[in-house]
MARBA-6027 format. One record per atom (N, C-alpha, C): x, y, z. Coordinates in pm, whole numbers, padded with zeros to 5 digits, always signed. Each point is the difference from the previous one (the first is absolute). Layout:
<sites>
XYZ ...
</sites>
This chain:
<sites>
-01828+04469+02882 +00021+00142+00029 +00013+00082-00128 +00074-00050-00077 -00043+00079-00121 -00058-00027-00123 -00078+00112+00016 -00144-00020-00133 +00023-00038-00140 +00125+00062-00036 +00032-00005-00160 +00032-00158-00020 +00013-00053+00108 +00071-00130-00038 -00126-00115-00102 +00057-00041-00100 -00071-00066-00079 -00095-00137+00055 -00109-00053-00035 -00062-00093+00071 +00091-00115+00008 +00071-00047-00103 +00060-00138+00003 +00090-00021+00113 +00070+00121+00050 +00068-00005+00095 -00078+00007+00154 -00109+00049+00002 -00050+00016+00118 -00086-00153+00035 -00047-00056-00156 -00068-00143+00049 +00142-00095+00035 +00128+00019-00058 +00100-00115+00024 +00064+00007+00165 -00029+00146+00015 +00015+00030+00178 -00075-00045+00051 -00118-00003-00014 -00116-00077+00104 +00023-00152-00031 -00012-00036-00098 +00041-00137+00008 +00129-00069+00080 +00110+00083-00020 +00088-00049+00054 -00013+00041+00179 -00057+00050+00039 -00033+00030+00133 -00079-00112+00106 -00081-00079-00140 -00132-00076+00019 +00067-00140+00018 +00124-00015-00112 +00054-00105+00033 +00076-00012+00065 +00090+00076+00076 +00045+00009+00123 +00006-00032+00123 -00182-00022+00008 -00042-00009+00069 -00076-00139+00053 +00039-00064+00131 -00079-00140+00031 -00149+00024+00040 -00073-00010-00082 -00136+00012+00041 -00084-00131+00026 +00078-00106+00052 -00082-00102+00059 +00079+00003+00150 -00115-00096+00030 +00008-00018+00164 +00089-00081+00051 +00081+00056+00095 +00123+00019+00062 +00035-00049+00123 -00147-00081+00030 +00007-00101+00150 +00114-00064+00009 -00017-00075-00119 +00102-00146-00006 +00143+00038-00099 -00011+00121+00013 +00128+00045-00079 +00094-00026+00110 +00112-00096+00013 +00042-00028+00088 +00143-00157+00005 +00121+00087+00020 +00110-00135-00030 -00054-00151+00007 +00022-00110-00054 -00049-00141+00036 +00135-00065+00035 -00030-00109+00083 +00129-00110-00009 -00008-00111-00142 +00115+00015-00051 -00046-00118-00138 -00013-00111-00025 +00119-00069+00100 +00021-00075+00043 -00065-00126+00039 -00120+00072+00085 -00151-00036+00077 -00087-00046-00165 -00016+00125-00059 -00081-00043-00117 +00069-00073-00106 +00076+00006-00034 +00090-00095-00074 -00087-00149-00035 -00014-00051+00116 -00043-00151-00056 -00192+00036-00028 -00073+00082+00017 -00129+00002-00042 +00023+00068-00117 +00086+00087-00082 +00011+00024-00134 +00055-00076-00096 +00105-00120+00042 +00046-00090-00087 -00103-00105+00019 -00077-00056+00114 -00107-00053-00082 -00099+00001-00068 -00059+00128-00022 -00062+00044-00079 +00001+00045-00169 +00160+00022-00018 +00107-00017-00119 -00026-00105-00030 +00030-00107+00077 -00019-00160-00052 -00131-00019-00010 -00096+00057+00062 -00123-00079-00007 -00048+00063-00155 +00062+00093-00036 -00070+00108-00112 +00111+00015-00109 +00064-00092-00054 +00156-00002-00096 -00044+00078-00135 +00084+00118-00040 -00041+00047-00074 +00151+00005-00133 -00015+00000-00121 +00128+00000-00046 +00088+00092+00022 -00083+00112-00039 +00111+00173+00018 -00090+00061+00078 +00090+00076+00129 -00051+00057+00087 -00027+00133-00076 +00050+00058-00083 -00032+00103-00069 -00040-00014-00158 -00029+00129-00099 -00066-00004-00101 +00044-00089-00077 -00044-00081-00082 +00141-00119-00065 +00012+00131-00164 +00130-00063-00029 +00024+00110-00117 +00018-00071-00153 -00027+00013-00136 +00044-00124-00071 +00112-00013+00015 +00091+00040+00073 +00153-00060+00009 +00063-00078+00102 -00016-00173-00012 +00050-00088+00052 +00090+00031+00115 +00112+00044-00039 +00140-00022+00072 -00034+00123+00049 -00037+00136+00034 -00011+00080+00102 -00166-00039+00104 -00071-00098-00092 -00115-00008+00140 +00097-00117+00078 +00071-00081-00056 +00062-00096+00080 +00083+00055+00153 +00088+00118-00078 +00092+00032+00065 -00080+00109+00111 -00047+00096-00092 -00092+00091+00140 -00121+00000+00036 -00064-00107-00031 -00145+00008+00012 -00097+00067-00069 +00011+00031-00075 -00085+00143-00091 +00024+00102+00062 -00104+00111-00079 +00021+00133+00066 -00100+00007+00126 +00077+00058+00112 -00084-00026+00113 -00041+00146+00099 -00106+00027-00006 -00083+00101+00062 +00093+00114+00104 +00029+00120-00030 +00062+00078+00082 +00172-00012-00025 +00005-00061-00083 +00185-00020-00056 +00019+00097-00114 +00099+00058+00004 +00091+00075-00141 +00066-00054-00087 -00041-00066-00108 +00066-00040-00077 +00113+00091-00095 +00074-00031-00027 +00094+00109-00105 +00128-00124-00122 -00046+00083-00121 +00077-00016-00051 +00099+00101-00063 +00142-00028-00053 +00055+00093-00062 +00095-00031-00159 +00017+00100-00093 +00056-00054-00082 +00055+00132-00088 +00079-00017-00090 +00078+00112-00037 -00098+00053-00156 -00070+00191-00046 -00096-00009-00014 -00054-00081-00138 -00087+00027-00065 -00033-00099-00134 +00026-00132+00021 +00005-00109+00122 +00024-00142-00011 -00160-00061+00035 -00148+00097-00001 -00082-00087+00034 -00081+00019+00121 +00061+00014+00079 -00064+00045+00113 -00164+00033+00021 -00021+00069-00078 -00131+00043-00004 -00071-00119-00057 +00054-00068-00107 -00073-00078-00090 -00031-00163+00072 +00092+00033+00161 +00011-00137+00074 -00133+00025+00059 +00026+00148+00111 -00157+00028+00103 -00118-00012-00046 +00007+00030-00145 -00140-00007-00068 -00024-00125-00016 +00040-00073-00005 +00009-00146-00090 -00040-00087+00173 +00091+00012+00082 +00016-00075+00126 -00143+00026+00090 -00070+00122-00020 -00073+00096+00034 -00171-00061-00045 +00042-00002-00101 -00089-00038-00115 -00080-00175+00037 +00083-00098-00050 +00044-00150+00051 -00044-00006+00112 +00051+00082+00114 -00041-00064+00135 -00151+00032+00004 -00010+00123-00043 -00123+00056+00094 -00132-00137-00097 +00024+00014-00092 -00088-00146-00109 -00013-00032+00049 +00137-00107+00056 -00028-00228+00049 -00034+00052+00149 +00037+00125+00083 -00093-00005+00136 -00130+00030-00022 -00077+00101-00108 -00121+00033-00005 +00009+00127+00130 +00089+00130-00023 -00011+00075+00062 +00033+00087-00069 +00028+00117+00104 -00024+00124-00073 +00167+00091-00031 +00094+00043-00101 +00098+00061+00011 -00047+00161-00032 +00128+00089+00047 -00014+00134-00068 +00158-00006-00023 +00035+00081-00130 +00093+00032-00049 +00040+00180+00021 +00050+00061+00053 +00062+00115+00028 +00128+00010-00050 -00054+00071-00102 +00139+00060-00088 +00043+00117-00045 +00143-00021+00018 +00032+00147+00026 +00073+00049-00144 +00016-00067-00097 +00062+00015-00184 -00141+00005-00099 -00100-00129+00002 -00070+00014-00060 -00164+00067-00004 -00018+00019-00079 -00211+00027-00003 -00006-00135-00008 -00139+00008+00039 -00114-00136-00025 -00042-00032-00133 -00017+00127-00089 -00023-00046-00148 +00173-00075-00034 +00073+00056+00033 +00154-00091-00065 -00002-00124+00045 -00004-00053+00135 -00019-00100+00075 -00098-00087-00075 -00125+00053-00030 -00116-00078-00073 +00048-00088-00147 +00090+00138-00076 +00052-00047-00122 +00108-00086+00024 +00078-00018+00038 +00126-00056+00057 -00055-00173-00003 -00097-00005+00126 -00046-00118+00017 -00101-00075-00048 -00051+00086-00098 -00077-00052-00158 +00058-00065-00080 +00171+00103-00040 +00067-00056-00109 +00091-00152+00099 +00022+00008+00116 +00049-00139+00025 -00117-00107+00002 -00138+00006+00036 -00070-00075-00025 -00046-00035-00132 +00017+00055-00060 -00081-00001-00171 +00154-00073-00073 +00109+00041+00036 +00123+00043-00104 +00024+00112-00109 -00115+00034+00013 -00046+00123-00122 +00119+00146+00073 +00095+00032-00085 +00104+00077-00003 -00043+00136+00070 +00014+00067+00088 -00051+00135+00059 -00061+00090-00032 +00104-00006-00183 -00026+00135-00057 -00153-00002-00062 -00006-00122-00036 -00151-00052-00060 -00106+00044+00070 +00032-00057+00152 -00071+00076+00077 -00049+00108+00023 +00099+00089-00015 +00025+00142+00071 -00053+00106-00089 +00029-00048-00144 -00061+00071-00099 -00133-00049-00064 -00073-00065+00019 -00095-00088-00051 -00007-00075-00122 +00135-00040-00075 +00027-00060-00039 -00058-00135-00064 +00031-00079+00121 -00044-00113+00075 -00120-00071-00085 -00067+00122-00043 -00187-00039-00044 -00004-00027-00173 +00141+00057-00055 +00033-00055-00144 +00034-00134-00004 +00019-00078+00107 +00059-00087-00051 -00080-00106+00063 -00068-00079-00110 -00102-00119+00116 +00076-00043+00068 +00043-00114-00005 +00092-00060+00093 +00024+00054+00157 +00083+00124-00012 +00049+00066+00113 -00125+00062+00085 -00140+00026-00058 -00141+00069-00020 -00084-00128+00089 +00027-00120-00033 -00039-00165+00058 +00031+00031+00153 +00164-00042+00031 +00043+00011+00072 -00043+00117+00124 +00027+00151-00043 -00064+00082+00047 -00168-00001+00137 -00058-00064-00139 -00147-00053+00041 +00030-00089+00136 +00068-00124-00023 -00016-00106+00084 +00023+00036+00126 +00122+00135-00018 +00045+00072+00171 -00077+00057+00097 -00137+00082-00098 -00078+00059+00006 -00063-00114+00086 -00073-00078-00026 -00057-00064+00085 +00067-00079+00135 +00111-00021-00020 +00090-00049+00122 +00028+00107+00065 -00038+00144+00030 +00043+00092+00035 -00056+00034+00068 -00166-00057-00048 -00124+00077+00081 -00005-00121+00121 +00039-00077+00022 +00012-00068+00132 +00104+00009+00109 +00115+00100-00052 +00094+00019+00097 -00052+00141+00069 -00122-00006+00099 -00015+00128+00074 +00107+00011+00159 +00086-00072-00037 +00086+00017+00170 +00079+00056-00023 +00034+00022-00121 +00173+00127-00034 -00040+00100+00012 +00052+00110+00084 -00039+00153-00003 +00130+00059-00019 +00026+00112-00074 +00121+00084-00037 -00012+00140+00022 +00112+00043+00081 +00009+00144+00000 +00094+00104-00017 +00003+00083-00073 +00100+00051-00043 +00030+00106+00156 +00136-00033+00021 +00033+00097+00155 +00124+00088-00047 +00021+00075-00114 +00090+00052-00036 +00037+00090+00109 -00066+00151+00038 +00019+00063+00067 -00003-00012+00118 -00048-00073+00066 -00100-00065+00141 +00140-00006+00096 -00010+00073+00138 +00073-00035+00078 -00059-00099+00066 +00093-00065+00123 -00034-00165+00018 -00098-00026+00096 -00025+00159+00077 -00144+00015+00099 -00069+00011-00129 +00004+00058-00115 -00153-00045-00055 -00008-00110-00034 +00112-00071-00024 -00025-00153-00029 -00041-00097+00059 +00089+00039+00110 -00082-00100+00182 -00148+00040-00048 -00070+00154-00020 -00143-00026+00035 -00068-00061-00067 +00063-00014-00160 -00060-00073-00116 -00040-00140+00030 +00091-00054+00082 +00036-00149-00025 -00091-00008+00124 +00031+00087+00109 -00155-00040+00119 -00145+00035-00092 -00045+00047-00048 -00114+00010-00078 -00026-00093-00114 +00095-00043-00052 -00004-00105-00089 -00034-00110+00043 +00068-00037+00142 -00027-00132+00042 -00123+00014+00080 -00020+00091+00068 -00149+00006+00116 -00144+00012-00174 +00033+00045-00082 -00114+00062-00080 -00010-00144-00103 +00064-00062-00062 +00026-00090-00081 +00042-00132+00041 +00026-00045+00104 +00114-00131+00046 -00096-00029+00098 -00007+00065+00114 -00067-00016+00090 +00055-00012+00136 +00019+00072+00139 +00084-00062+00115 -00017-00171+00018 +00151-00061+00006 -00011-00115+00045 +00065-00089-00121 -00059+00074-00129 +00021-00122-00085 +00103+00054-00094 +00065-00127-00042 +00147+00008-00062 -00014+00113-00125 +00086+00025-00043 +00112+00044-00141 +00124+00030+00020 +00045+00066-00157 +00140+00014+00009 -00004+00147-00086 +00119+00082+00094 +00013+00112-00120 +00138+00007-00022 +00010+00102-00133 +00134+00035-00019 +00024+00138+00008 +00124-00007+00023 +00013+00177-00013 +00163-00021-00171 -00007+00115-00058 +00093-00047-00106 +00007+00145-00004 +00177+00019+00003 +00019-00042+00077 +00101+00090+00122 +00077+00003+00095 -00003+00078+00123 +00132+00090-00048 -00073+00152-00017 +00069+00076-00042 -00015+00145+00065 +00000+00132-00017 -00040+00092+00026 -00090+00084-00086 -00148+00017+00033 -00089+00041-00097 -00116+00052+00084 +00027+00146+00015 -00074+00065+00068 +00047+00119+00135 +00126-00119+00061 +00001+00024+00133 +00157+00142-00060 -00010+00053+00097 +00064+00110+00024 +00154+00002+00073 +00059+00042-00031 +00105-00021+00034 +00090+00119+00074 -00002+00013+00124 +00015+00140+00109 +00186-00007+00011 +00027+00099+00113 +00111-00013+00083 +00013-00124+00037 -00070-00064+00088 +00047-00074+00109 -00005-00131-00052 -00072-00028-00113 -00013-00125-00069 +00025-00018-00154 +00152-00053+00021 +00052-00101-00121 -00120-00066-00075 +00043-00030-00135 -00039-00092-00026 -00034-00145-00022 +00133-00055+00046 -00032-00145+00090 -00082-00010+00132 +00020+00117+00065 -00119+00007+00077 -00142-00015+00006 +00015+00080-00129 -00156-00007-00009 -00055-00101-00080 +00118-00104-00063 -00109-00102-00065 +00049-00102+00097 +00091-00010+00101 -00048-00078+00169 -00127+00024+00041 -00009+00110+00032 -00138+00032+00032 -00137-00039-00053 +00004-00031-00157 -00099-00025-00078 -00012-00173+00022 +00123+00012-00001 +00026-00247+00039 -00061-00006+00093 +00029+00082+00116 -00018-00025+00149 -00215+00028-00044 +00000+00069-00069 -00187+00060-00013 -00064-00169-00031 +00062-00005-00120 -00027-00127-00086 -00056-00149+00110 +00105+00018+00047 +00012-00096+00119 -00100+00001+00078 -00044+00101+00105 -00083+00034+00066 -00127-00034-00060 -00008+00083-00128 -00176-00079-00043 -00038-00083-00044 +00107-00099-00030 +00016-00141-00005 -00069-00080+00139 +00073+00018+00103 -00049-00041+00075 -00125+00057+00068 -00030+00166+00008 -00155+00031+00004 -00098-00070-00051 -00007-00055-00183 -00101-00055+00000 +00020-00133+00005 +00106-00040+00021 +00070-00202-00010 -00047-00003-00162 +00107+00059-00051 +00013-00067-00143 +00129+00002-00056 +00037-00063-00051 +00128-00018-00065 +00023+00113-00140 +00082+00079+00036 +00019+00125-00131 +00147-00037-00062 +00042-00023-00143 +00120-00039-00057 +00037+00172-00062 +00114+00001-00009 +00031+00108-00037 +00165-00057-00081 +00037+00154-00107 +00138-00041-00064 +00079+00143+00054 +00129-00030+00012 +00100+00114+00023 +00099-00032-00181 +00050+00138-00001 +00160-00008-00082 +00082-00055+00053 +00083-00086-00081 +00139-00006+00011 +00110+00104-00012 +00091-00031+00082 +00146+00099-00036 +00060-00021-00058 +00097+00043-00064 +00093-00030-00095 +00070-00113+00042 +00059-00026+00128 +00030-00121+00038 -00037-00135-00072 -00122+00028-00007 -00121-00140-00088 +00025-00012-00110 +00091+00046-00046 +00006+00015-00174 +00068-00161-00005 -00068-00035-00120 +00061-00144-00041 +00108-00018-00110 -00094+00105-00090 +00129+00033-00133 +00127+00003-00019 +00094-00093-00035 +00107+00026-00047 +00097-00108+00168 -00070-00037+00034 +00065-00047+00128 +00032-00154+00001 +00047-00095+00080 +00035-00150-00026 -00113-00003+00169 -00019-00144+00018 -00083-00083+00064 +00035+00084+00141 +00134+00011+00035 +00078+00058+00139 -00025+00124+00019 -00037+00082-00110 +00002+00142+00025 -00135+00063+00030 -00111-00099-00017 -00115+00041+00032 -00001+00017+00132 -00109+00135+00066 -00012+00057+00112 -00104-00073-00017 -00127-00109+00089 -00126-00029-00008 -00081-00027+00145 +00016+00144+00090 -00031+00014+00160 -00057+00091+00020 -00053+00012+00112 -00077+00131+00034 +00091+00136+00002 +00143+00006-00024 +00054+00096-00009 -00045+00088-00139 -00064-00093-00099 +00015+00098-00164 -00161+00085+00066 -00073-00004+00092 -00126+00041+00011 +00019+00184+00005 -00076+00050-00133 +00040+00164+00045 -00059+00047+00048 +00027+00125+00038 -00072+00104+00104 -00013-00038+00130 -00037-00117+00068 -00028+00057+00153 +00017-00182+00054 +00063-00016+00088 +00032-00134+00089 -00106-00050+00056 -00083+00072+00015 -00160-00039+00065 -00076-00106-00055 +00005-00029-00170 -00032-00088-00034 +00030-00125+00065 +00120-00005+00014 +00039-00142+00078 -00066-00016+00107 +00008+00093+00102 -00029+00051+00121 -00141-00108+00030 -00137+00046-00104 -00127-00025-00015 -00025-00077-00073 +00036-00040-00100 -00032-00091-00061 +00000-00170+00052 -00073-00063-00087 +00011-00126+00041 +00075-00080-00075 
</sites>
């Protein structure tokens, strides 16, 4: 209805309208007894044993414990800020999407893609940031070697995609991540995204809605297009002051879903 409104917002409305919506056929949409099927799905489990029912991750003791990351789940982590966080999703993000041979996107809401690029040059190379950042790097053979070798290990990682979502409210993000996966991934077939990480950036803040509200609302979004396209999305929250470790003995640490800030929903959705 109204004209002035900018395109990005009018394509993230149609999208979100589109996904809304069940557009397959609805015959057999319909309660089952489980009970009944129960023994023709466990033999078929057995006939077909697979290790991890979901993505396996390089980390042992969480594919053990949860199976990998598994299609339509919320993952969340949290931590108090500067401990990493970011430097985990990228890394965890990174790793998985490799040893499966699929596809990740990174959605981030602190960095550009050129910082991100440099960042994970200088941990692959060891070559110091600044070297990087300033071009440096090219005085010094050695560090100039190194450089090179990334260069070519770089041009084979086409499954990482990065996007900077600074401003982006989380309907434009839902539409990103449906276009990302229908245009690039493909319906049907696996990846993993991240969002980094769940904050307020974009969305507006009225009368009637707090701001724990509204980043409930954004968990509760998160969630939803998780399971729209069945993919597993990891995401990080802040800690509260509660979480603080500094200065404390073994007893005094808070380490529960209570230090989680801003909004209870995380728990709520997450897996």
């Amino acid at each position: 209805d109204n004209l002035n409104e900018n395109f990005g917002n009018i394509a993230s409305s149609c999208d979100a309208i589109y996904g809304s919506q069940d557009l397959t056929d609805n015959i057999d949409d319909k309660p089952v007894q489980p009970f009944i099927e129960m023994k023709e799905d466990l033999v078929e489990r057995g006939n077909n044993p697979v290790e991890e029912e979901g993505i396996k991750t390089p980390y042992k003791q969480f594919n053990w414990m949860f199976g990998g990351f598994k299609g339509g789940n919320l993952y969340s982590i949290i931590a108090r800020p500067k401990q990493g966080k970011s430097t985990w999703l990228n890394d965890v993000c990174y790793k998985t999407a490799k040893m499966n041979n699929i596809k990740t996107l990174i959605l981030d809401t602190e960095m550009s893609t050129k910082e991100v690029m440099l960042r994970m040059a200088s941990a692959r190379t060891g070559v110091p940031l600044w070297y990087l950042s300033t071009g440096q790097y090219k005085s010094n053979s050695e560090m100039y070697e190194k450089v090179i070798e990334v260069w070519d290990e770089f041009k084979h990682d086409h499954f990482y995609y990065h996007y900077h979502v600074r401003n982006k409210t989380i309907d434009e993000i839902a539409s990103l991540i449906r276009r990302w996966y229908y245009r690039e991934v493909g319906k049907g077939n696996q990846c993993l995204i991240a969002y980094d990480y769940v904050k307020l950036t974009g969305e507006r803040l009225g009368v009637n809605m707090a701001e724990h509200q509204m980043i409930g609302n954004k968990i509760d979004q998160l969630k939803r297009i998780a399971e729209e396209i069945d993919a597993p999305i990891i995401t990080a929250l802040q800690q509260n002051r509660s979480g603080d470790t500094f200065g404390k003995d073994a007893l005094s640490i808070i380490d529960d879903s209570t230090t989680a800030a801003l909004s209870d929903r995380i728990n709520w959705f997450s897996t």
